[in-house]
LUMDOFI-236206 format. One record per residue (C-alpha): residue number from 0; residue in one letter; y, x, z. Coordinates in steps of 0.25 Angstrom, whole numbers, m for minus. Layout:
BEGIN
REC     n   res      yy      xx      zz
REC   NUM     A       Y       X       Z
...
//
This chain:
BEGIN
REC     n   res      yy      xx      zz
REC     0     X     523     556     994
REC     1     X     514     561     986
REC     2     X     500     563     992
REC     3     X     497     577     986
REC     4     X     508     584     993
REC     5     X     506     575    1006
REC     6     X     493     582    1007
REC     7     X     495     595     999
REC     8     X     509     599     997
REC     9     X     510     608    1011
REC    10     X     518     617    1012
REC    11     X     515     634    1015
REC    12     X     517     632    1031
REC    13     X     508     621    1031
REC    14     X     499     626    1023
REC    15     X     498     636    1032
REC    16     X     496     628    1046
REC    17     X     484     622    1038
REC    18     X     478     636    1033
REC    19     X     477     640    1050
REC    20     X     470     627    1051
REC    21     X     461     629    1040
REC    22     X     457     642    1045
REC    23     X     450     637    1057
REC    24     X     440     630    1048
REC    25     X     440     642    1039
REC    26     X     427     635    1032
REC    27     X     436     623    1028
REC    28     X     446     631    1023
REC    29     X     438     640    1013
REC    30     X     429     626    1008
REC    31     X     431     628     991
REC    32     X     441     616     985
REC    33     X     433     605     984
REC    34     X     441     598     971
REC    35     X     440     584     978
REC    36     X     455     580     975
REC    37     X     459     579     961
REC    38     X     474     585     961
REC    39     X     488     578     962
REC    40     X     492     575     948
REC    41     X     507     576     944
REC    42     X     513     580     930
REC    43     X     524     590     928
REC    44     X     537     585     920
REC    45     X     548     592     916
REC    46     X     560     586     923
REC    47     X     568     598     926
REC    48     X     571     597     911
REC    49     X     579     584     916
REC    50     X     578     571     919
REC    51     X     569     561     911
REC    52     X     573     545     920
REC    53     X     561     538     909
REC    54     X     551     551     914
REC    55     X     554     547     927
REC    56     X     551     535     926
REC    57     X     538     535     921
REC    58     X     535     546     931
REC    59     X     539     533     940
REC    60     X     531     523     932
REC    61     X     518     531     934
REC    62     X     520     537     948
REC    63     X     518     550     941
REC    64     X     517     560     955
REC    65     X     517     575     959
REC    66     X     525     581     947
REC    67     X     528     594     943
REC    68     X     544     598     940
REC    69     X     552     609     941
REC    70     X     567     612     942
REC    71     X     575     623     933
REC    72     X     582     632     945
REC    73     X     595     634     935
REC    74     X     599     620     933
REC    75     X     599     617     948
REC    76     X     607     631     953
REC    77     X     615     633     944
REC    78     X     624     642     953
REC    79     X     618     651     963
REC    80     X     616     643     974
REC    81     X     621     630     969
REC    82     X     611     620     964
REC    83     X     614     607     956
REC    84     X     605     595     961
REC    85     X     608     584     950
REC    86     X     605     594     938
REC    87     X     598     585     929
REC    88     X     586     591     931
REC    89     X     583     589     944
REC    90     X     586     574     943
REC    91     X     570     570     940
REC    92     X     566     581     952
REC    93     X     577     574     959
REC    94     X     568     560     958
REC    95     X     556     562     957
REC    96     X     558     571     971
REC    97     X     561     559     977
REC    98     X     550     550     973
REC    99     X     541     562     977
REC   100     X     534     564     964
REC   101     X     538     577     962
REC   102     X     524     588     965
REC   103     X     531     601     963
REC   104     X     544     606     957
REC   105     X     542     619     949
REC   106     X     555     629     950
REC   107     X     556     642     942
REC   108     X     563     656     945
REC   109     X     574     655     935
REC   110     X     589     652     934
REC   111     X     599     658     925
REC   112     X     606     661     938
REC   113     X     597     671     944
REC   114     X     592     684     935
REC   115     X     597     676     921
REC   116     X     588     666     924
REC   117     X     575     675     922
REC   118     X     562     671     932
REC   119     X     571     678     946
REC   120     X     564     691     952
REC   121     X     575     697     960
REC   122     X     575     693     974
REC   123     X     588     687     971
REC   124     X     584     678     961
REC   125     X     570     672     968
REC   126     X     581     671     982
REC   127     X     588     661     972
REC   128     X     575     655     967
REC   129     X     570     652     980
REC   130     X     582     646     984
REC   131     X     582     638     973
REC   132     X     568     632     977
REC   133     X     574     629     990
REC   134     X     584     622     988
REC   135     X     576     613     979
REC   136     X     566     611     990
REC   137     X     578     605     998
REC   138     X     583     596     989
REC   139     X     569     591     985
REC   140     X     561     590     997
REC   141     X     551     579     991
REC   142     X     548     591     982
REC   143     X     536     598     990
REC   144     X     529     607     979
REC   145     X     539     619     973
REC   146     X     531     626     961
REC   147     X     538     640     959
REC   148     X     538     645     945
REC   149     X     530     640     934
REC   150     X     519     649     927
REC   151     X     524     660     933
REC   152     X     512     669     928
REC   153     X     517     665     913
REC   154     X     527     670     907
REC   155     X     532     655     902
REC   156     X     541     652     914
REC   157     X     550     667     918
REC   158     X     558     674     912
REC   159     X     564     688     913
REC   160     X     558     700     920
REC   161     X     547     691     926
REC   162     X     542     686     912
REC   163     X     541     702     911
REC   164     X     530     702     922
REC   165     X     516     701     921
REC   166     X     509     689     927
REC   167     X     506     696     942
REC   168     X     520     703     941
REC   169     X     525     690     941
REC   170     X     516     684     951
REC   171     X     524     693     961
REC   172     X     537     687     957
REC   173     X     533     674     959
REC   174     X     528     677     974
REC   175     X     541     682     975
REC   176     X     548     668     971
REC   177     X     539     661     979
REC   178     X     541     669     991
REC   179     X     556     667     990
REC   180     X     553     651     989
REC   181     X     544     651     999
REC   182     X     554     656    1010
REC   183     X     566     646    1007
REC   184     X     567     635    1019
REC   185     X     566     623    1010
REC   186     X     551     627    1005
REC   187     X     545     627    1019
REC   188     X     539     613    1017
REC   189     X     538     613    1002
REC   190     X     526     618     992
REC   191     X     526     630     985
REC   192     X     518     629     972
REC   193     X     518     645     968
REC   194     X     508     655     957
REC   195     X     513     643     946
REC   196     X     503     648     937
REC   197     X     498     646     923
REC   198     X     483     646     922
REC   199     X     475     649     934
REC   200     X     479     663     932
REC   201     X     473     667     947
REC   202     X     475     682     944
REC   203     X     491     678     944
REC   204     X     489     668     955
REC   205     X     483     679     965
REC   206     X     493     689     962
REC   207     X     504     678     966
REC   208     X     494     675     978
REC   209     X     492     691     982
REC   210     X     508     693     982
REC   211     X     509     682     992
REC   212     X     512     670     984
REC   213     X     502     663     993
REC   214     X     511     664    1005
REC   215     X     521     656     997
REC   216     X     515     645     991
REC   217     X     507     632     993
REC   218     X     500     631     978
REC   219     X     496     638     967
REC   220     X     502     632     953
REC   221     X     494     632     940
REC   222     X     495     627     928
REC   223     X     480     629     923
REC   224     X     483     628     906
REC   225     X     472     640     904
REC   226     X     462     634     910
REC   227     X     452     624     905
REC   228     X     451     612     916
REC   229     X     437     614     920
REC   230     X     440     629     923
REC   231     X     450     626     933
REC   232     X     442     625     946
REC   233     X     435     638     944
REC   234     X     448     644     939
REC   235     X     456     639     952
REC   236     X     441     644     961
REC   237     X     447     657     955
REC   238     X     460     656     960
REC   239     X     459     651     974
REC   240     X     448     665     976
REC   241     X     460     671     980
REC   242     X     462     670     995
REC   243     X     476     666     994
REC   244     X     473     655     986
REC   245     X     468     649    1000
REC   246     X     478     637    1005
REC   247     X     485     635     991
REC   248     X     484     624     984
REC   249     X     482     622     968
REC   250     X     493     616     960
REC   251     X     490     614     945
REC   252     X     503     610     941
REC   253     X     502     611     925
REC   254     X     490     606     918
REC   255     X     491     599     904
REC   256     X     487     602     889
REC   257     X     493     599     875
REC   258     X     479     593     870
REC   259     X     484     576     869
REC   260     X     471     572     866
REC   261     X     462     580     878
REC   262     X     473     580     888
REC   263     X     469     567     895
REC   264     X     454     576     896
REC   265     X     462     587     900
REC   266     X     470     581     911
REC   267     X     457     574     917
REC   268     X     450     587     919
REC   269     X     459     594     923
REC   270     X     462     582     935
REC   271     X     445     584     938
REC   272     X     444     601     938
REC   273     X     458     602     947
REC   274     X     451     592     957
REC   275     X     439     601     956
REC   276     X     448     613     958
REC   277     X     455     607     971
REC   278     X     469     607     963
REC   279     X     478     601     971
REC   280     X     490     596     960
REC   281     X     490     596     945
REC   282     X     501     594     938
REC   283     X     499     588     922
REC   284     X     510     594     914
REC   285     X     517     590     906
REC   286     X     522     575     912
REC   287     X     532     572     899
REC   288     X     531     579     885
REC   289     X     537     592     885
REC   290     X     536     597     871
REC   291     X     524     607     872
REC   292     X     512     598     869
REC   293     X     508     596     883
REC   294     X     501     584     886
REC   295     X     511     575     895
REC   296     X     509     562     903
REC   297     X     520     555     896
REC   298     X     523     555     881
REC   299     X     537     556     875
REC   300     X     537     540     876
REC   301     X     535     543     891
REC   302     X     522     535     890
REC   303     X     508     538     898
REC   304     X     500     550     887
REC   305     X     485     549     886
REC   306     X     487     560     895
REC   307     X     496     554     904
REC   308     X     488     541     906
REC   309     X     477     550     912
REC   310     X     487     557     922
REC   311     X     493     545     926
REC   312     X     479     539     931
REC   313     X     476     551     936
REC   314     X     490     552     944
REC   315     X     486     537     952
REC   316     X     470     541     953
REC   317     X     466     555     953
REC   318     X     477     562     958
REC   319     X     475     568     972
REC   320     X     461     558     972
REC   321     X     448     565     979
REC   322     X     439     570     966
REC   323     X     425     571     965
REC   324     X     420     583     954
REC   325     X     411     579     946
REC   326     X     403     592     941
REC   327     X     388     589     937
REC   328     X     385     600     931
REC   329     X     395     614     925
REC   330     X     397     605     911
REC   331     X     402     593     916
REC   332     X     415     591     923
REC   333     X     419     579     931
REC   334     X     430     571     943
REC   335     X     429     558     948
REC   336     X     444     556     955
REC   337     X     445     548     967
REC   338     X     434     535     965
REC   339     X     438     530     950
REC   340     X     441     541     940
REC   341     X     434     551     934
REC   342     X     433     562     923
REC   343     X     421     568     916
REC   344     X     420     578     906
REC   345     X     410     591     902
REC   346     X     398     595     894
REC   347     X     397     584     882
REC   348     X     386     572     887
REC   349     X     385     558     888
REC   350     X     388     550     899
REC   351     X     387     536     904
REC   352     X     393     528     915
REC   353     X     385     522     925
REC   354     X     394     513     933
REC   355     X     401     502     926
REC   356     X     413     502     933
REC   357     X     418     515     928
REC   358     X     426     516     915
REC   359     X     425     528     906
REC   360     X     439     531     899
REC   361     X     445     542     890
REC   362     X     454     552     898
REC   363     X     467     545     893
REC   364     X     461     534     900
REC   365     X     458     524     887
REC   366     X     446     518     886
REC   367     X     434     525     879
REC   368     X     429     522     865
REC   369     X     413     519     865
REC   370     X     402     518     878
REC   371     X     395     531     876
REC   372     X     402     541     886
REC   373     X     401     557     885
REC   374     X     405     568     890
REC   375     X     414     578     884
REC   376     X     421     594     887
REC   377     X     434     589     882
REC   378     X     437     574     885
REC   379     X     432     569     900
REC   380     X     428     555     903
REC   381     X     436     548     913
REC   382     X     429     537     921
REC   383     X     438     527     929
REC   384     X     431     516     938
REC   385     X     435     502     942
REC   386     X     437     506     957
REC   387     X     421     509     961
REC   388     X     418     526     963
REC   389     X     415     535     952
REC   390     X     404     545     954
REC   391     X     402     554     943
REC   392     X     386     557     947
REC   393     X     384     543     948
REC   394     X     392     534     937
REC   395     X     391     544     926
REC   396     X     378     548     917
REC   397     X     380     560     912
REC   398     X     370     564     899
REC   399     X     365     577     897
REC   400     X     372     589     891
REC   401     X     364     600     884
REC   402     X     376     611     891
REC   403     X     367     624     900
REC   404     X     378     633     901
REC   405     X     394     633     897
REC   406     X     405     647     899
REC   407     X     413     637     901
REC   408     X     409     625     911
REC   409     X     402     637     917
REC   410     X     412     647     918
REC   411     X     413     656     931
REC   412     X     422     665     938
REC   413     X     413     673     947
REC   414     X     420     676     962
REC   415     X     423     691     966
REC   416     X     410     698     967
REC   417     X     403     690     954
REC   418     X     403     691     942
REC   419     X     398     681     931
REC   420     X     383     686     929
REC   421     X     383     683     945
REC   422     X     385     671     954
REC   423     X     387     657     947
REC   424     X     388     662     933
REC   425     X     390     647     927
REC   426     X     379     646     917
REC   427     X     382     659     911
REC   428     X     380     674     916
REC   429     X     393     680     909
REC   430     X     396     695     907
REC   431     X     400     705     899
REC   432     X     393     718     891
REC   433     X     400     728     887
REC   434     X     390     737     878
REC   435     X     379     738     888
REC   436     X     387     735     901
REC   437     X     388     721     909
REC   438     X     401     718     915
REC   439     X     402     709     924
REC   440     X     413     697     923
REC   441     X     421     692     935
REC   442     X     433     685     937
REC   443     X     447     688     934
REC   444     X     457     679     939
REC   445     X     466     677     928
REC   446     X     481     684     924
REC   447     X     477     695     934
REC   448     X     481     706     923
REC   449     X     488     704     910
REC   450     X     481     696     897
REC   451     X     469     691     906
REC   452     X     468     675     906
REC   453     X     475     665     915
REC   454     X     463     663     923
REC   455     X     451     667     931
REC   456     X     442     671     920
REC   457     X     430     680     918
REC   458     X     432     696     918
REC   459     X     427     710     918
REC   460     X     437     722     924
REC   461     X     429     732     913
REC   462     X     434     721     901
REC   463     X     449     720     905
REC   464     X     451     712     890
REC   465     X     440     703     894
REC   466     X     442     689     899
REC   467     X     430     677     898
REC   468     X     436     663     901
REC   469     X     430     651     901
REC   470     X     433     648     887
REC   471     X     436     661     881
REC   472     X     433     677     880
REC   473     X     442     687     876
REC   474     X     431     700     875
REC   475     X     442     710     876
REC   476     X     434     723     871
REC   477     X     420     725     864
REC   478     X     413     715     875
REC   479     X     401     706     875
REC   480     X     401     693     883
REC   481     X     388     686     890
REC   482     X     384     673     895
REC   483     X     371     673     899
REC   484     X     364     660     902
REC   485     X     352     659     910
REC   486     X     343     649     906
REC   487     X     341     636     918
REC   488     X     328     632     910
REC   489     X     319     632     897
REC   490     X     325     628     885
REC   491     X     334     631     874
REC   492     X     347     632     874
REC   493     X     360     632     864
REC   494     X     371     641     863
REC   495     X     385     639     861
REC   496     X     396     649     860
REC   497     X     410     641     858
REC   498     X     419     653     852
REC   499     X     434     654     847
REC   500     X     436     667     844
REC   501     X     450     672     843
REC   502     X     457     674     831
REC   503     X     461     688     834
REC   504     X     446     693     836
REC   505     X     444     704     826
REC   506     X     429     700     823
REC   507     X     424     687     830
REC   508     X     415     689     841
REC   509     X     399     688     842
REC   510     X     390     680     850
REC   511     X     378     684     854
REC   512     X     368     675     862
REC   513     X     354     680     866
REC   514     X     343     675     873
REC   515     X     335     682     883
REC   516     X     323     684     874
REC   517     X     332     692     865
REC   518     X     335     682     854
REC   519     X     350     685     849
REC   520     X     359     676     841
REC   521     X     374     682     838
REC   522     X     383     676     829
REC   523     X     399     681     828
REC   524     X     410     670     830
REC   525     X     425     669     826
REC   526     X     436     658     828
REC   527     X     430     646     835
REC   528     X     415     643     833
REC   529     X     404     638     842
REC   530     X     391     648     842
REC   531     X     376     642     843
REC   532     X     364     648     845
REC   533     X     352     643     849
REC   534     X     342     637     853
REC   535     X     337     648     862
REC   536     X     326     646     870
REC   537     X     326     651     886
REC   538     X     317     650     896
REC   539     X     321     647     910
REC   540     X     330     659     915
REC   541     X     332     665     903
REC   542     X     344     669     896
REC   543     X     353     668     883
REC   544     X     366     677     883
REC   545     X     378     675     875
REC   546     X     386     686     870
REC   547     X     399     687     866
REC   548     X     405     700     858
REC   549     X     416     705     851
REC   550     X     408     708     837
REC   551     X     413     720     830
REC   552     X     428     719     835
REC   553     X     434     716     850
REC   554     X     446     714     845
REC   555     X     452     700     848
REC   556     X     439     695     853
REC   557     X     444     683     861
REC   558     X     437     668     862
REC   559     X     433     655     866
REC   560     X     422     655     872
REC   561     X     412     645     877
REC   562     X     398     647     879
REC   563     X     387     635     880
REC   564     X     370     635     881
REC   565     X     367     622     879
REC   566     X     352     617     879
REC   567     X     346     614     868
REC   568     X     337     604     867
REC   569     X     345     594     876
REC   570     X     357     599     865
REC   571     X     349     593     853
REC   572     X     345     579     863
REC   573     X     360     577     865
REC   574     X     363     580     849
//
């Protein structure tokens, strides 16, 4: 069986014996995830479409493990009651079940049957739902892991009147669909995988938590596509400050991206910042080529990808393998998983190994062109060892890099009670002033009102339009945005505001940066375009402010965002 849910996939009433005994060492219990496992891998493939014998083959070929599938509910009950086993679609659930390869089956609310085969909202129709989730539970008992709905706080996967709901509205629904599933006989022993959430849309999440969803499941499921990977820890810090968050685990169970050329970088950090965010499975998506430009493990000649050569190591070596988090300073991003793998990536600098019997290789695992090694934002460098330990700290050189302060390596979502002038404010004080007025920003957790971004980002209750994430504003009325660097040391520094201003924007937006002693530099941007200014002298403890405003206009004034103070003079030694 596979190892992951020998250890993890318990189910509600066990996970309940084991939260009485956790509260007698309630200083254990509340210790912070510690990211030292690197999550299960598995790969979602589309075989309730039908049966594809050479997919499962090569699934056989490369031991391909926890994967994601899902069933349609109408082609099994086809008449009330009645459900039709050897429907074609089944027949790959049917195998794989048996060879214990499946890690969760996704089931969704509709069937032509039940309320014209609309998402079911009568207690009619979710009674028939549940049953149906049942009965499938009996006849697959190697299945463990049930994922109810898909995206449920999107509009993509319901029909009917709860397409008509808003995001929270329908968060209610779904408690009601889990409550019903929950209570059937056959789900006593199994996994409930509930929320199924795009983004980390935690303002979503709570309101399924806060309507009882908690009670009724074992994980929350999220399918992070909004979210830049080294922004996922903090993101998912967001999401488990709710209290009902305690005891449930995290599922990622769609990741992927349509880039061909920076998915193999993509996968890899994704692998290293889940681990540091203690997530427990995630899932690659797509495992076939589906037709929508998704990266998949298998080409249409059902060979490895680039991509796909990078998962498959991953699955033997790094799946479910202790991790050590490699962080050496906020610009510079890092995982060694289990003894002999490793990824690098961050601020740009070179880099040189010290122990011979480490290989560096591309992320598709080819061999690299040329000695000299650097580091880079986009592509990481892998580092795999001929059996002996890699340590990061030790085997690895790391050159300088002329980087002081970034938005966003150093972006923060302040806890109730702060804001992001106070506490760790992660290189930059940030605020905002309207006319002569600061207002404070704190955090919002995402989708909790309507046209808010699907995640935790920065907020003000004063600037309802207003939305600071870690690559982009949206200033929502006449507005100026700050970030306020303090100065660690004596020197000058650079500027470097990375913009891409919306096409909609009336009037572009102006950039203002100032330094302590009064010295002010404004410039106006449109489209996309990177600001410099500088050099600017500072003293220790002295500060430069960065302003963004919306000019003459508000209108439409939305953007990329990234802020940079870089230092100078090592800036020209590295040029």
């Amino acid at each position: 069986m596979n190892a992951f849910f020998s250890i993890y996939n318990l189910s509600r009433r066990t996970k309940f014996v084991v939260y009485l005994v956790l509260t007698i060492l309630p200083a254990l219990y509340a210790l912070p995830a510690s990211g030292e496992t690197a999550p299960t891998l598995g790969t979602n493939a589309h075989f309730q479409a039908g049966m594809y014998r050479k997919l499962l083959k090569r699934i056989n070929d490369f031991d391909l493990r926890s994967l994601r599938t899902g069933v349609v509910w109408g082609r099994v009950e086809r008449q009330p009651g009645a459900y039709v086993w050897n429907d074609p679609s089944l027949l790959a659930t049917t195998a794989l079940s048996r060879q214990e390869r499946i890690g969760s089956l996704t089931v969704y609310p509709g069937n032509k049957l039940f309320e014209g085969g609309d998402t079911v909202v009568t207690d009619a129709g979710i009674a028939s739902f549940a049953a149906f989730v049942g009965e499938m539970a009996a006849k697959f008992p190697e299945i463990e892991t049930f994922q109810i709905g898909n995206e449920f706080n999107s509009t993509s996967f319901v029909k009917g009147p709860a397409k008509e709901m808003s995001p929270l509205e329908r968060a209610h629904l779904h408690v009601r669909h889990l409550a019903a599933i929950d209570a059937q006989p056959t789900m006593a022993d199994r996994r409930i995988l509930g929320v199924s959430a795009h983004s980390v849309a935690a303002g979503y999440i709570w309101e399924v938590l806060d309507a009882g969803g908690a009670d009724y499941i074992d994980a929350v499921s999220l399918h992070p596509y909004t979210s830049r990977p080294e922004q996922i820890p903090d993101e998912l810090e967001v999401l488990r400050r709710h209290p009902k968050m305690r005891g449930l685990d995290i599922e990622i169970t769609e990741f992927g991206t349509t880039d061909v050329d920076g998915a193999p970088s993509f996968f890899w950090k994704h692998m290293c910042m889940m681990a540091a965010a203690n997530v427990r499975r995630a899932v690659w998506y797509p495992l076939e080529v589906r037709g929508d430009n998704y990266v998949p493990v298998f080409g249409p000649d059902l060979k490895l990808t680039p991509t796909g050569r990078a998962i498959e190591l991953a699955g033997r070596v790094v799946s479910g393998q202790p991790t050590e988090v490699f962080r050496p300073d906020p610009f510079t991003y890092g995982c060694t998983f289990g003894e002999t793998l490793a990824v690098v990536w961050g601020a740009p600098r070179s880099a040189k190994l010290l122990n011979p019997a480490i290989t560096a290789l591309e992320p598709d695992l080819s061999e690299r062109e040329g000695a000299e090694l650097s580091l880079s934002r986009d592509s990481v460098l892998l580092l795999q060892s001929d059996g002996a330990p890699i340590d990061l700290a030790t085997d690895l050189e790391l050159g300088p890099h002329h980087v002081l302060a970034d938005s966003f390596d150093q972006f923060v979502r302040p806890p109730a009670g702060e804001d992001a002038m106070t506490g760790s404010t992660g290189g930059f004080d940030r605020f905002l002033r309207r006319d002569d007025e600061i207002l404070p920003l704190g955090t919002c957790p995402g989708q909790e009102k309507p046209h808010t971004p699907w995640r935790p980002y920065l907020c003000n209750a004063e600037a309802p339009r207003f939305a600071l994430s870690p690559r982009s504003v949206v200033l929502g009325g006449k507005l100026e945005l700050s970030h306020v660097y303090h100065a660690q040391t004596d020197g000058s520094v650079m500027v470097d505001v990375e913009l891409g201003v919306h096409e909609i924007s009336s009037d572009g937006l102006g950039v203002s940066v100032v330094a302590e002693d009064g010295t002010l530099e404004r410039k106006l941007a449109s489209g996309a375009e990177t600001l410099e200014f500088g050099p600017i002298h500072l003293l220790d403890g002295q500060t430069v402010t960065i302003s963004i405003d919306p000019n003459q206009s508000a209108a439409g004034d939305r953007s990329l965002l990234r802020v940079r103070v870089r230092d100078a003079i090592q800036d020209n030694a590295l040029q």
